[in-house]
The first five atom37 places (N, CA, C, CB, O) and aatype in JSON, in Angstrom:
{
  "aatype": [20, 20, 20, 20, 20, 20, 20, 20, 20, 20, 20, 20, 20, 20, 20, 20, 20, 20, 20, 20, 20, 20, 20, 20, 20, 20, 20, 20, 20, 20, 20, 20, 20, 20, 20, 20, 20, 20, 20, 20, 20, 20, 20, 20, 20, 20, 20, 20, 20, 20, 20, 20, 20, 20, 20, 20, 20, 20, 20, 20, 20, 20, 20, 20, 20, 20, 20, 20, 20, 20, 20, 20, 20, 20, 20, 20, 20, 20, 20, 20, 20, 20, 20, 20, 20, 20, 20, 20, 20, 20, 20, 20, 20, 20, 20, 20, 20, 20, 20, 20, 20, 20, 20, 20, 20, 20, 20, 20, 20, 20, 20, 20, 20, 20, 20, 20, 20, 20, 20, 20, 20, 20, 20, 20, 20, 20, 20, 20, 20, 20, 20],
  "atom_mask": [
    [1, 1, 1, 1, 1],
    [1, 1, 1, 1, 1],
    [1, 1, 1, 1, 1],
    [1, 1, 1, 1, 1],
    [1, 1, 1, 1, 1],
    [1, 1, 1, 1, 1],
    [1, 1, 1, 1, 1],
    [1, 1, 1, 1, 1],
    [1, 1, 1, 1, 1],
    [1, 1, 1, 1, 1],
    [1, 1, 1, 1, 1],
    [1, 1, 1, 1, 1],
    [1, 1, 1, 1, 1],
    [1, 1, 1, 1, 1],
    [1, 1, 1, 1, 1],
    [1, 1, 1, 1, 1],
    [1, 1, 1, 1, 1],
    [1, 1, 1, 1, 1],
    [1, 1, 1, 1, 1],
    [1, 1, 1, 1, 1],
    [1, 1, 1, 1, 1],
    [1, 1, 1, 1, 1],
    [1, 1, 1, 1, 1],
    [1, 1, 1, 1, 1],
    [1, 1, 1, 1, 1],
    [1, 1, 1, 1, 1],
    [1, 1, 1, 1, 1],
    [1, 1, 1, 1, 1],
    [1, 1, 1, 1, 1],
    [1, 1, 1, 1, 1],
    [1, 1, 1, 1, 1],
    [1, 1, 1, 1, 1],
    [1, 1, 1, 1, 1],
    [1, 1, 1, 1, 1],
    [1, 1, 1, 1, 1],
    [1, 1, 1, 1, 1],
    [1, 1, 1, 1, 1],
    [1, 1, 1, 1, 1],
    [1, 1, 1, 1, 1],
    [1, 1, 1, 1, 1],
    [1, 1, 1, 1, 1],
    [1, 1, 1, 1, 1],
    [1, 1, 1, 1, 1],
    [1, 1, 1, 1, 1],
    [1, 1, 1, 1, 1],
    [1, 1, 1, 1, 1],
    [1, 1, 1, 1, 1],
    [1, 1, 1, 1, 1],
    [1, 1, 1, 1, 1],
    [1, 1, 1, 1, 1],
    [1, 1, 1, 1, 1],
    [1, 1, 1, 1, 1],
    [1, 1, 1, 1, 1],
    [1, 1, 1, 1, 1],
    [1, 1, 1, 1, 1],
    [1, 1, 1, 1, 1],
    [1, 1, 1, 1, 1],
    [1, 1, 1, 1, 1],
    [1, 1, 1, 1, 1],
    [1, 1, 1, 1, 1],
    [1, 1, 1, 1, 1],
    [1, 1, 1, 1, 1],
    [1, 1, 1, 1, 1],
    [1, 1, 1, 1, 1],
    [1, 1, 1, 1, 1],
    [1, 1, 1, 1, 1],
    [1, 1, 1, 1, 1],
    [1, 1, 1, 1, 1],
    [1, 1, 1, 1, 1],
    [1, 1, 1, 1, 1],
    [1, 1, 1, 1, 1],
    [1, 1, 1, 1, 1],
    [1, 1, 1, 1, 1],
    [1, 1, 1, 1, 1],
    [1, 1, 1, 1, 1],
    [1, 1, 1, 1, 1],
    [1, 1, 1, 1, 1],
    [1, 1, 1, 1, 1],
    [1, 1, 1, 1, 1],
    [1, 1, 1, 1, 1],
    [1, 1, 1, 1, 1],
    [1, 1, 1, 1, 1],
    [1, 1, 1, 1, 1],
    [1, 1, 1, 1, 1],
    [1, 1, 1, 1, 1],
    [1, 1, 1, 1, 1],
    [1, 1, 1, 1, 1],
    [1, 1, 1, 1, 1],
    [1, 1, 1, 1, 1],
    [1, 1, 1, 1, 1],
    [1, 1, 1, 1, 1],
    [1, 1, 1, 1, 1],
    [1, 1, 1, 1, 1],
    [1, 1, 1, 1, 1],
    [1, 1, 1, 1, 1],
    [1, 1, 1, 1, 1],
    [1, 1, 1, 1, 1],
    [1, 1, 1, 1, 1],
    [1, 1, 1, 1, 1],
    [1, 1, 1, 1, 1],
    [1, 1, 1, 1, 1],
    [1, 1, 1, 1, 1],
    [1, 1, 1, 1, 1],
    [1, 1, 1, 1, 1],
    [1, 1, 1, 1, 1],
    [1, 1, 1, 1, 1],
    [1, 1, 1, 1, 1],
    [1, 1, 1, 1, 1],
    [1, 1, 1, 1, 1],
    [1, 1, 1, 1, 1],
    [1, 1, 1, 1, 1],
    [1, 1, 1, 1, 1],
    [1, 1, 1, 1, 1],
    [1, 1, 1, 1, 1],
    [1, 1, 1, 1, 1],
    [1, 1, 1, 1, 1],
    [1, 1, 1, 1, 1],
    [1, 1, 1, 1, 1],
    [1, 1, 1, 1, 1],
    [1, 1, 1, 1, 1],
    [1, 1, 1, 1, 1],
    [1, 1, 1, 1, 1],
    [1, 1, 1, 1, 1],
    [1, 1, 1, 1, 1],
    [1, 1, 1, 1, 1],
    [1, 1, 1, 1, 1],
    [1, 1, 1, 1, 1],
    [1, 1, 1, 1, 1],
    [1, 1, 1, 1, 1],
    [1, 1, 1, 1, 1],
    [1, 1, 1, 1, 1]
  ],
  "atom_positions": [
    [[24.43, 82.29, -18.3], [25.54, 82.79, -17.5], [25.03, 83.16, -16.1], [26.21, 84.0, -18.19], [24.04, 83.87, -15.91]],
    [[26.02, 82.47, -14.86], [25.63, 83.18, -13.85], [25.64, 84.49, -13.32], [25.94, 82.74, -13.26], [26.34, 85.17, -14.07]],
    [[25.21, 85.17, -12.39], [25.5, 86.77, -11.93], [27.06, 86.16, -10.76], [23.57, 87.79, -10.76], [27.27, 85.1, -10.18]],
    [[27.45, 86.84, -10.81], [28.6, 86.98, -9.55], [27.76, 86.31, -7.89], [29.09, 89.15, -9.35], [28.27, 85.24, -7.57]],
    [[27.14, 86.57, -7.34], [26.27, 86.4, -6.2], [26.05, 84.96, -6.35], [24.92, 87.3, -6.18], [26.52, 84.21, -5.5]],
    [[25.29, 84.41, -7.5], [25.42, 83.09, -7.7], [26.06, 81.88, -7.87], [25.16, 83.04, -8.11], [25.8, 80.7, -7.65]],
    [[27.16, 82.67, -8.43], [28.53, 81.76, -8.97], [29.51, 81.53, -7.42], [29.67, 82.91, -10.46], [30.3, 80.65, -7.09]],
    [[29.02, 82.74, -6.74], [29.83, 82.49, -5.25], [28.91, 81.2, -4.44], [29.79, 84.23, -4.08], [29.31, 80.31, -3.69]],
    [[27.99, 81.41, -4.77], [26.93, 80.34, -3.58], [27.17, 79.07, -4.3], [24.87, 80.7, -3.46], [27.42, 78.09, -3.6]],
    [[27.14, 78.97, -5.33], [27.5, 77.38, -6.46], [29.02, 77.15, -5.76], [27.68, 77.76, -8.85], [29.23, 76.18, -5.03]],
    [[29.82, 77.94, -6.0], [31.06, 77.5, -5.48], [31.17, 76.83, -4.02], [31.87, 78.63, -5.51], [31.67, 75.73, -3.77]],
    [[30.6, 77.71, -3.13], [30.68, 77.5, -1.96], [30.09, 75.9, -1.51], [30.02, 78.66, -1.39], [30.6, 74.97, -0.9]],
    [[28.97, 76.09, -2.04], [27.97, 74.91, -2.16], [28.8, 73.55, -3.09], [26.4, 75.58, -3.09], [28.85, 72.48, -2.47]],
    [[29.32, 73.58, -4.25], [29.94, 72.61, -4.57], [31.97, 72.74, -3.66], [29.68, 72.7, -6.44], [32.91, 72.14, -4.2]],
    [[32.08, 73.17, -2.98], [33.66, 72.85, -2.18], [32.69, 72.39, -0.93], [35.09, 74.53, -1.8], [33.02, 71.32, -0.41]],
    [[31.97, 72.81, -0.59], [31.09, 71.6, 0.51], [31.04, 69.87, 0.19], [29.28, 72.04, 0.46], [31.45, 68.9, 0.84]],
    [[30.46, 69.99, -0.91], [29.93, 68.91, -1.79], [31.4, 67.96, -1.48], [29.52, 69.47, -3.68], [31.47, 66.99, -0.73]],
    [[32.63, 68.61, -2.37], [33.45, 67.85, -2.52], [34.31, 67.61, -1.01], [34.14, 68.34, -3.69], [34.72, 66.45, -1.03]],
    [[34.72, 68.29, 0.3], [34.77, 68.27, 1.46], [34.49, 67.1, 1.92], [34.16, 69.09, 1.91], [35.3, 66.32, 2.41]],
    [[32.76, 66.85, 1.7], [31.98, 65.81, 2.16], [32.77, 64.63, 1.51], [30.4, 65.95, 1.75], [33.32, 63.75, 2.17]],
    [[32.77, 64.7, 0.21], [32.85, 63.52, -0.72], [34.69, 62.83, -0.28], [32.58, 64.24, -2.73], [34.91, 61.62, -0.31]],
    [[35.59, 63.67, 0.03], [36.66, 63.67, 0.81], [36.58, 63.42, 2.02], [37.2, 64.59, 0.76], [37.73, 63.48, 2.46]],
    [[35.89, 63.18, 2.78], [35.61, 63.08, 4.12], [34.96, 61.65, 3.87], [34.67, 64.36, 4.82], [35.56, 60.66, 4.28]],
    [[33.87, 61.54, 3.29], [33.46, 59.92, 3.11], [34.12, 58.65, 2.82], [32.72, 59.83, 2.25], [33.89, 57.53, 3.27]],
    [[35.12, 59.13, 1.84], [36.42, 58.12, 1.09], [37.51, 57.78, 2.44], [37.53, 59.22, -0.45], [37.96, 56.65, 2.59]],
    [[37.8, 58.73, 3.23], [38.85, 58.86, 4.39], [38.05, 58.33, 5.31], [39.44, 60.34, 4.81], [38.69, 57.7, 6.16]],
    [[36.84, 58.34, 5.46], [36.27, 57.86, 6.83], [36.2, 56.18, 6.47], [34.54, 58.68, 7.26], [36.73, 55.47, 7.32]],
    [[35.59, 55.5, 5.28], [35.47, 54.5, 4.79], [36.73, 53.55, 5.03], [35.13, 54.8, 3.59], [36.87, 52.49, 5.65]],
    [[37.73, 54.51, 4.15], [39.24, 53.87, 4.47], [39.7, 53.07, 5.65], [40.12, 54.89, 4.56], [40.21, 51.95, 5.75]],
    [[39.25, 54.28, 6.77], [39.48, 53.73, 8.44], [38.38, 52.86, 8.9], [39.51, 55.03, 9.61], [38.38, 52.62, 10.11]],
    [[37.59, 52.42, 8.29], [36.25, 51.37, 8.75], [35.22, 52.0, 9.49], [36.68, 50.12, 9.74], [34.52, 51.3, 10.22]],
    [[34.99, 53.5, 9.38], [33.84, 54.29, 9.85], [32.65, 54.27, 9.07], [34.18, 55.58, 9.98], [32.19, 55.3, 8.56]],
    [[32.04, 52.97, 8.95], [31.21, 53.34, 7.79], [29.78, 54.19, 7.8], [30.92, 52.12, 7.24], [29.19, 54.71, 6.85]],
    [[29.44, 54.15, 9.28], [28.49, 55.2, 9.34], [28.63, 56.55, 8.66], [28.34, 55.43, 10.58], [28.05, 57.12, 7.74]],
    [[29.56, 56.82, 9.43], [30.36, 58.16, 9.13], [30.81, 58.42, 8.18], [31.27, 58.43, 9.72], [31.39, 59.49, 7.99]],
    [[30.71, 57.64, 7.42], [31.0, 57.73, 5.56], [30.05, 57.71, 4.91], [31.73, 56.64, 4.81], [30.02, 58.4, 3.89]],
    [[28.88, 56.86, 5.32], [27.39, 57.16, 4.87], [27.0, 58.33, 4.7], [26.48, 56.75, 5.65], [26.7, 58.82, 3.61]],
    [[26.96, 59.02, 6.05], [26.68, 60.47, 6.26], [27.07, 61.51, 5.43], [27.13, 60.82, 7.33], [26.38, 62.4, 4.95]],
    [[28.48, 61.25, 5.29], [29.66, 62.46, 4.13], [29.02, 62.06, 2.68], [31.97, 61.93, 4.08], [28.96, 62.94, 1.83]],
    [[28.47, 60.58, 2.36], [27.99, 60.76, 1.19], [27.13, 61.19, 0.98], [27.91, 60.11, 0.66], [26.92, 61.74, -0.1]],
    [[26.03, 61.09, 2.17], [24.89, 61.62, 1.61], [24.92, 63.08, 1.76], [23.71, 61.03, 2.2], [23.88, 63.44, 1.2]],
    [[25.41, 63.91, 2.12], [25.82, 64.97, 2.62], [26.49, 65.77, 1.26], [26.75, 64.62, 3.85], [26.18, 66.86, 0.77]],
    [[27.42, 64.89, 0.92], [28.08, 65.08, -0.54], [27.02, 65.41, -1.63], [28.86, 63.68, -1.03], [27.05, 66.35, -2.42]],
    [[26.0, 64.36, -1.51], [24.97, 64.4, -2.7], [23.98, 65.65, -2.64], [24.05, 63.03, -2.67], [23.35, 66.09, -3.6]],
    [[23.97, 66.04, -1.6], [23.37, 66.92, -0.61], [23.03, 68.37, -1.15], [24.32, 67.02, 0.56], [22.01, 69.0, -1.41]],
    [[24.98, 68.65, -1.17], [25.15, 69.89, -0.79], [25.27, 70.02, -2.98], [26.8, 70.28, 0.68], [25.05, 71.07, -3.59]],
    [[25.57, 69.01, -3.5], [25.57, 69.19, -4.69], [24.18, 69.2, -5.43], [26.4, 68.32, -5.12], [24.16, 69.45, -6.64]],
    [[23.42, 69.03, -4.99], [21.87, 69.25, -5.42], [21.73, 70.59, -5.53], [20.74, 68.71, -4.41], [21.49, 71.25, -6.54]],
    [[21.99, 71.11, -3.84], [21.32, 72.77, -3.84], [22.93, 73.58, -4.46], [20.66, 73.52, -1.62], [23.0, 74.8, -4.62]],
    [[24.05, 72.68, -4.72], [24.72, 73.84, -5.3], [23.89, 73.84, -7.43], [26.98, 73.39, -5.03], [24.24, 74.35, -8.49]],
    [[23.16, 73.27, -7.13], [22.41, 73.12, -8.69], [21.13, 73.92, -8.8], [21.94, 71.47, -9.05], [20.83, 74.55, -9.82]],
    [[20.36, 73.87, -7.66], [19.2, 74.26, -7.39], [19.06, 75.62, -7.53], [18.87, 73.87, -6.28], [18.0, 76.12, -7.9]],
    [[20.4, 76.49, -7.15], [20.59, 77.78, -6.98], [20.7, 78.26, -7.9], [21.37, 78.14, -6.36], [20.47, 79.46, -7.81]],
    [[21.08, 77.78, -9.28], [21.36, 78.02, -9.99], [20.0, 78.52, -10.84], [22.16, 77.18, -10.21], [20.04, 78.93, -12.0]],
    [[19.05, 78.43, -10.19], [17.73, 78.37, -11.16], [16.57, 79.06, -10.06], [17.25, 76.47, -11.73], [15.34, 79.08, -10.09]],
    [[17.63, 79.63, -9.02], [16.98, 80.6, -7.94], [16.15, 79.76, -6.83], [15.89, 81.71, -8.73], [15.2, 80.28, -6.24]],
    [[16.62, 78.22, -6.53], [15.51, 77.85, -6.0], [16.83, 77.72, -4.39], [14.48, 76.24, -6.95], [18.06, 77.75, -4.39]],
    [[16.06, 77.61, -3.47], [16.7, 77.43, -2.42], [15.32, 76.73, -1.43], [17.49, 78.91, -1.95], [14.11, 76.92, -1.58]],
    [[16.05, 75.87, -0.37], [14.45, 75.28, 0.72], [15.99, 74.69, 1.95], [12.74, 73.14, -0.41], [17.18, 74.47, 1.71]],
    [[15.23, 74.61, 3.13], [15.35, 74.82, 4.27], [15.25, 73.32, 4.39], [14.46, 75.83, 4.93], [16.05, 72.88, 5.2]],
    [[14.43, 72.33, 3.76], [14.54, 70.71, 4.29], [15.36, 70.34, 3.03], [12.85, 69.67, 4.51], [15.63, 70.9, 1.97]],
    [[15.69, 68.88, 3.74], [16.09, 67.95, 2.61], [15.1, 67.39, 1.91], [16.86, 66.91, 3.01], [15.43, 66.9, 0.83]],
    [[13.47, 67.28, 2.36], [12.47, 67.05, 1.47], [12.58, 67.73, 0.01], [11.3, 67.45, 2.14], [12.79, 67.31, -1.12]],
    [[12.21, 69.44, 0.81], [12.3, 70.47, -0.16], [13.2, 70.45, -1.28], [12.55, 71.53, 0.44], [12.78, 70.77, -2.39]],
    [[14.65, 70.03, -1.08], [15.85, 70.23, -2.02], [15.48, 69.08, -2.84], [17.46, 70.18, -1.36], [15.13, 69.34, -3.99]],
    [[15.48, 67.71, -2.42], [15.47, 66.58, -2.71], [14.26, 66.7, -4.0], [15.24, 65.67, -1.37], [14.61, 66.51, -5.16]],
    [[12.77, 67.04, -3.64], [11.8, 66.93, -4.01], [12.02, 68.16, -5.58], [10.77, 67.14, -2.68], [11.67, 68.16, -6.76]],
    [[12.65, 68.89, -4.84], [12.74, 70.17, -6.09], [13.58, 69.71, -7.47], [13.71, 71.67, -5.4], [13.34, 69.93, -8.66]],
    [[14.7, 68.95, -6.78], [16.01, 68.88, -7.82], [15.56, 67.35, -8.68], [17.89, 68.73, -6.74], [16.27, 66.97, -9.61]],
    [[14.22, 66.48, -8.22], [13.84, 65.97, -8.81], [13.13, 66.11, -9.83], [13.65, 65.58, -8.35], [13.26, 65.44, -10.85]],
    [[12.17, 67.14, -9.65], [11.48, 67.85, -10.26], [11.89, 68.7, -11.64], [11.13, 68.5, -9.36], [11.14, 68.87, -12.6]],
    [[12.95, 69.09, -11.53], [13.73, 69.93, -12.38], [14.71, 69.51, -13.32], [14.31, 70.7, -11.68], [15.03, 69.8, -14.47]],
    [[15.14, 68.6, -12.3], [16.13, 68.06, -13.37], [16.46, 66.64, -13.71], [17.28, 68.53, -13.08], [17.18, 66.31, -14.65]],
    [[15.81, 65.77, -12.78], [16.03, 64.22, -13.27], [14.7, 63.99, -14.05], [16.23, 62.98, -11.88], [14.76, 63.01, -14.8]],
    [[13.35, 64.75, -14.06], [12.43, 65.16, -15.03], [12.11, 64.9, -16.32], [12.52, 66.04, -15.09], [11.46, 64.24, -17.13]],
    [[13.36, 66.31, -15.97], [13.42, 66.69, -17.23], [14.77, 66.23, -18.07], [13.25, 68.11, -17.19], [15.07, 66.8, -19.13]],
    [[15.48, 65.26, -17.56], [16.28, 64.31, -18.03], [17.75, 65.28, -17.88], [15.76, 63.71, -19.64], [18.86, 64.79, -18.1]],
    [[17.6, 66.22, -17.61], [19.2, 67.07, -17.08], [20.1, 65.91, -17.04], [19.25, 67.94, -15.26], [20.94, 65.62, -17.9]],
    [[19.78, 65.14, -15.76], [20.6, 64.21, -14.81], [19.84, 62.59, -15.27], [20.33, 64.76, -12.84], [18.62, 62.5, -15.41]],
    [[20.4, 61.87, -15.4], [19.5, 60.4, -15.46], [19.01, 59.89, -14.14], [20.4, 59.12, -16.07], [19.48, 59.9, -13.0]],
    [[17.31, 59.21, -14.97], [16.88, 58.9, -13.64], [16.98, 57.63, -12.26], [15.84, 59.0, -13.97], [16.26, 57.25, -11.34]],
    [[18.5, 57.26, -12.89], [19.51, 56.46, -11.53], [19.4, 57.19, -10.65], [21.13, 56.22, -11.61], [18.92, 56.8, -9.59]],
    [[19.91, 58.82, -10.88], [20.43, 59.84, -10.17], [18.78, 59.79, -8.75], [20.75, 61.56, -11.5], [19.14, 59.71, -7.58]],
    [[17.64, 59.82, -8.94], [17.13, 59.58, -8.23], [16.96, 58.35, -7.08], [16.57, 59.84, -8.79], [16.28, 58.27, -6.06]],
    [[17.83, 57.48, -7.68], [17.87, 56.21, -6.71], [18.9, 56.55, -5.88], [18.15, 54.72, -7.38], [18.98, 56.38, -4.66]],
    [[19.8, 57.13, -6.74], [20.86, 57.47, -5.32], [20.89, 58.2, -4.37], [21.86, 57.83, -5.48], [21.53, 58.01, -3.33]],
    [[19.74, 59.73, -4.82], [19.35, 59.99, -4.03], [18.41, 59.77, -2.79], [19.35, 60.42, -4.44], [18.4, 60.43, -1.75]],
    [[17.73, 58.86, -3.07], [17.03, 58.44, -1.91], [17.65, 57.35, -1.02], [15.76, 58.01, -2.34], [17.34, 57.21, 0.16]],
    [[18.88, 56.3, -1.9], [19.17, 55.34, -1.04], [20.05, 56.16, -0.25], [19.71, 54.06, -1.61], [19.88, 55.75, 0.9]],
    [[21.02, 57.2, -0.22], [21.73, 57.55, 0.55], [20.7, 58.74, 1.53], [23.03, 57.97, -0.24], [21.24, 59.29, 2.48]],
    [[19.24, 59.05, 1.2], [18.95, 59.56, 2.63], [18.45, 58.77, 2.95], [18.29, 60.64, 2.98], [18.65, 58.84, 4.16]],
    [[17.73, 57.74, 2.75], [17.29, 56.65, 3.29], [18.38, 56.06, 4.75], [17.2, 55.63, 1.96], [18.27, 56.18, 5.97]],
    [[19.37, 55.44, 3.86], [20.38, 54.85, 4.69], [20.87, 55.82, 5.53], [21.46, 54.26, 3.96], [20.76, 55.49, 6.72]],
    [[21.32, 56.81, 5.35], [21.61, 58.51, 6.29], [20.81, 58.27, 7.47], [20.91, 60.25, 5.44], [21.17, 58.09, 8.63]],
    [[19.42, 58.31, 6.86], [18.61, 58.78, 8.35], [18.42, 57.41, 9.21], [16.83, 59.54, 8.03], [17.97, 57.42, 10.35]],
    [[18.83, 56.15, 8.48], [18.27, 54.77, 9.31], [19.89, 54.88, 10.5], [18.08, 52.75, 7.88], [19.89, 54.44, 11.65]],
    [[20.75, 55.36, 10.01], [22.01, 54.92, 10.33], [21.92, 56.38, 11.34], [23.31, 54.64, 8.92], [22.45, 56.22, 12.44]],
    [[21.44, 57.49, 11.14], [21.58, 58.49, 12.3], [20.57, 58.38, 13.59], [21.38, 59.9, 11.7], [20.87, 58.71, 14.74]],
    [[19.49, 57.93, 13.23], [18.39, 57.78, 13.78], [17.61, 56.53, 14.75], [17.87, 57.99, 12.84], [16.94, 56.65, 15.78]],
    [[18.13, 55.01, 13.76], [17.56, 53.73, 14.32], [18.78, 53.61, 15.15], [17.16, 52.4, 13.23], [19.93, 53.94, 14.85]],
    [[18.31, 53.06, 16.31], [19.33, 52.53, 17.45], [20.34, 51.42, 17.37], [18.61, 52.1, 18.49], [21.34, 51.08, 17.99]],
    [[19.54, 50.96, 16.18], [20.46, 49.42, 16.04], [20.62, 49.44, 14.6], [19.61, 47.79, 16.6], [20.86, 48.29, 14.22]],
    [[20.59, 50.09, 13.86], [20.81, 50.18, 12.45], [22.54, 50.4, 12.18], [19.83, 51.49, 11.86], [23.21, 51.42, 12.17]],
    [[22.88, 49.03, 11.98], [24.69, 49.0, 11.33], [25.12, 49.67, 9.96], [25.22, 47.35, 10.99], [26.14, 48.98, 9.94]],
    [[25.17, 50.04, 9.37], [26.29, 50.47, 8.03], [26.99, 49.01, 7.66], [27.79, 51.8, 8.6], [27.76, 48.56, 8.5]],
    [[26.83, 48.48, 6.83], [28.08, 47.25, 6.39], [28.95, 48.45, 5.61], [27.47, 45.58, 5.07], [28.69, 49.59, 5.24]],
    [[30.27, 47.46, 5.55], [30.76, 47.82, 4.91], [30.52, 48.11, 3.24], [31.4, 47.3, 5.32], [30.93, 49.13, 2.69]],
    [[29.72, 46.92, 2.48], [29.15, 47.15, 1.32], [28.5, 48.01, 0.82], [28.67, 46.53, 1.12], [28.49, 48.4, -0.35]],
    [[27.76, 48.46, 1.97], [26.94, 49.71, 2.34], [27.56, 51.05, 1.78], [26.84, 49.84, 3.94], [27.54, 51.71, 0.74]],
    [[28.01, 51.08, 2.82], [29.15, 51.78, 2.54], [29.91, 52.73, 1.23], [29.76, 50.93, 2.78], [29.96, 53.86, 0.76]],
    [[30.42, 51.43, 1.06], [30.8, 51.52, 0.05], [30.95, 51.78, -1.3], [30.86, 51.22, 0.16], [31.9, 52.15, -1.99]],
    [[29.27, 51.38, -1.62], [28.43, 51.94, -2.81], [27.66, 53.34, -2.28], [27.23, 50.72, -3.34], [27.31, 54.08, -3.2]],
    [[27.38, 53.73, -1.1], [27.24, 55.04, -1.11], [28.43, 56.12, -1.5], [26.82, 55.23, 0.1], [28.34, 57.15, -2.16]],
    [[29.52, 55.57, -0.9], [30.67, 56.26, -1.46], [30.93, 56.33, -3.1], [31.84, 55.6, -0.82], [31.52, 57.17, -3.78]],
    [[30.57, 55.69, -3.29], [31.04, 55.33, -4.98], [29.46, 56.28, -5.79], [31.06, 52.85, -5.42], [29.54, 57.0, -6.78]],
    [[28.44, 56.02, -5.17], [27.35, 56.91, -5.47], [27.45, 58.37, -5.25], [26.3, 56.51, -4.78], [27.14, 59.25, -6.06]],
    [[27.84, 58.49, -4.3], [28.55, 60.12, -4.29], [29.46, 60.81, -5.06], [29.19, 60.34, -3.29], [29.61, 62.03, -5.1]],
    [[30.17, 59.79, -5.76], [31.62, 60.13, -6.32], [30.9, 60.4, -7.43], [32.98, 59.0, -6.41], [30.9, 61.55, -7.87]],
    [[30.05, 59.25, -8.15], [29.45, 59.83, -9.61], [28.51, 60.99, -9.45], [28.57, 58.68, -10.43], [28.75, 61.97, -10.15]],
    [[27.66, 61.03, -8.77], [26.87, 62.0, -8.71], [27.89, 63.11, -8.81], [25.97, 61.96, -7.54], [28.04, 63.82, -9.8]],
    [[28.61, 63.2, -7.61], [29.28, 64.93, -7.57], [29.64, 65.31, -8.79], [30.7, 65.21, -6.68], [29.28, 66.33, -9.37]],
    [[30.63, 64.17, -9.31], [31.16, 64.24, -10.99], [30.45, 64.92, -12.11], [31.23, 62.89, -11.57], [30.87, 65.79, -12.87]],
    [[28.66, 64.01, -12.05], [28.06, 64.55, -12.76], [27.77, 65.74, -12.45], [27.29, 63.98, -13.02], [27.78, 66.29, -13.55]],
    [[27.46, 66.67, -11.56], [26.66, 67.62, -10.61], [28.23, 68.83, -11.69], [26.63, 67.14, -8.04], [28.21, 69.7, -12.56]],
    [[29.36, 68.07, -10.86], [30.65, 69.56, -10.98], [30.45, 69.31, -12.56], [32.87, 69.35, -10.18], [29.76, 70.25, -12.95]],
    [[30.69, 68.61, -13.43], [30.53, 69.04, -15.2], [28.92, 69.93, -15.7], [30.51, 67.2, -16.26], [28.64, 70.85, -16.46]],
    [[28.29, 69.17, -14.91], [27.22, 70.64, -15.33], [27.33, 71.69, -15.25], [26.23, 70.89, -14.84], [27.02, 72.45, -16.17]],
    [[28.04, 72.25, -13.62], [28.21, 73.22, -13.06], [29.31, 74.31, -14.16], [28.68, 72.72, -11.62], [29.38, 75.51, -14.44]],
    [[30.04, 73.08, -14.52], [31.3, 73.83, -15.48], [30.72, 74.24, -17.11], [32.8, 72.52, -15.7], [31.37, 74.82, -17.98]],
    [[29.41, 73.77, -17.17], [28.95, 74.22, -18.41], [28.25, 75.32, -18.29], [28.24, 73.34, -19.08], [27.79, 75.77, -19.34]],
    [[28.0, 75.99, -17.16], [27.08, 77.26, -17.19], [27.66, 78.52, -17.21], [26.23, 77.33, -16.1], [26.95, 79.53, -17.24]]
  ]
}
């Protein structure tokens, strides 16, 4: 069971999560696919450390979160270890698409990041609802 203090930061942290994941589907829709990249990975993001917290861990990079929530829970089989591919293809693609000058988003792209976000969060909010 969580304490009150925690259950507020999980919340907060997963209505981010889903925000993002709403923001990626709507941006996609209109042919923004960068900008839908971003909301997914962002989505996957914010649903990691709304998990992470849960077990007192908190970090300041996306290394840190990324590296931790691997550690803990695709591991130790919590989450299956797909869940690690998606996490890296969507920071992967995140940072090529924020960062490289000439790096496009296809739409396909896209698209399966969006759809990678959607399961992940899914899986992420039913855990969340079992604690």
């Amino acid at each position: 069971m969580l304490d009150e203090t925690c259950r507020i930061s999980v919340n907060f942290r997963i209505e981010k999560a889903r925000n993002c994941l709403n923001a990626a589907e709507t941006l996609l829709s209109v042919g923004s696919y960068a900008d839908s990249t971003n909301r997914s990975y962002y989505c996957i993001f914010h649903a990691m450390r709304a998990v992470l917290i849960t077990v007192g861990f908190s970090s300041k990079t996306h290394s840190g979160n990324i590296a931790e929530f691997r550690r803990r829970f695709i591991k130790t089989s919590v989450f299956p270890n797909e869940f690690s591919d998606i996490i890296g293809s969507a920071f992967e693609i995140r940072n090529d698409s924020d960062y490289e000058d000439f790096y496009i988003v296809s739409k396909d792209e896209s698209e399966q990041q969006a759809a990678n976000a959607k399961v992940f969060f899914k899986a992420v909010e039913d855990y969340i609802n079992t604690l």
